[in-house]
N, C-alpha and C positions, 0 to 999 in steps of 0.2 A: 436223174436229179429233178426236185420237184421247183416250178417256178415260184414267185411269188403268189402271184393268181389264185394258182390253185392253193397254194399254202392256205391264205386268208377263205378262199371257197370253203375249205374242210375245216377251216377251225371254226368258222361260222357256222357250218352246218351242225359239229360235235356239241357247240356252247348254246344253238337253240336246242338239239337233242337232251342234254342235259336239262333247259331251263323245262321243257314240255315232262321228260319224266317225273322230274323233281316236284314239278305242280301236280301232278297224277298221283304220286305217291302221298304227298302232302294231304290232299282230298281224301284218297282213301283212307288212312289213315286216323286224321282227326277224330275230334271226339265229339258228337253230337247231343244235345240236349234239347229237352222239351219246353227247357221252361225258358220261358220269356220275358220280358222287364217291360211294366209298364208305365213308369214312370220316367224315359228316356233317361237310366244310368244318374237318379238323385236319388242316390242308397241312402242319405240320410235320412230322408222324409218315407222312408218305403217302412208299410207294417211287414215285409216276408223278410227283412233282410237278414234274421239270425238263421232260416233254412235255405236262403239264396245260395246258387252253386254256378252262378255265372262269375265271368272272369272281372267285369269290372266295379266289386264290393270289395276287393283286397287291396282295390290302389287310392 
């Protein structure tokens, strides 16, 4: 029979295993770009923003 202890030990250990793969895969996975905003994210006033491919010209 397992005690409490160790219950909470192992689910602790499983739920950081999980949070560290999850970021690992997260990382590798993503999608990288070259291009950069230099107008700190004022799409309006930007001349690139009809061939902008960054994430925040759609919100």
């Amino acid at each position: 029979m397992i005690n409490r202890r160790e219950f909470i030990k192992t689910a602790l250990r499983s739920i950081g295993l999980v949070a560290i793969v999850s970021i690992a895969v997260f990382l590798a996975v993503r999608e990288e770009t070259d291009e950069k905003c230099d107008l700190d994210f004022v799409c309006e006033s930007c001349k690139k923003v009809d061939s902008c491919s960054l994430d925040k010209k759609n919100k």
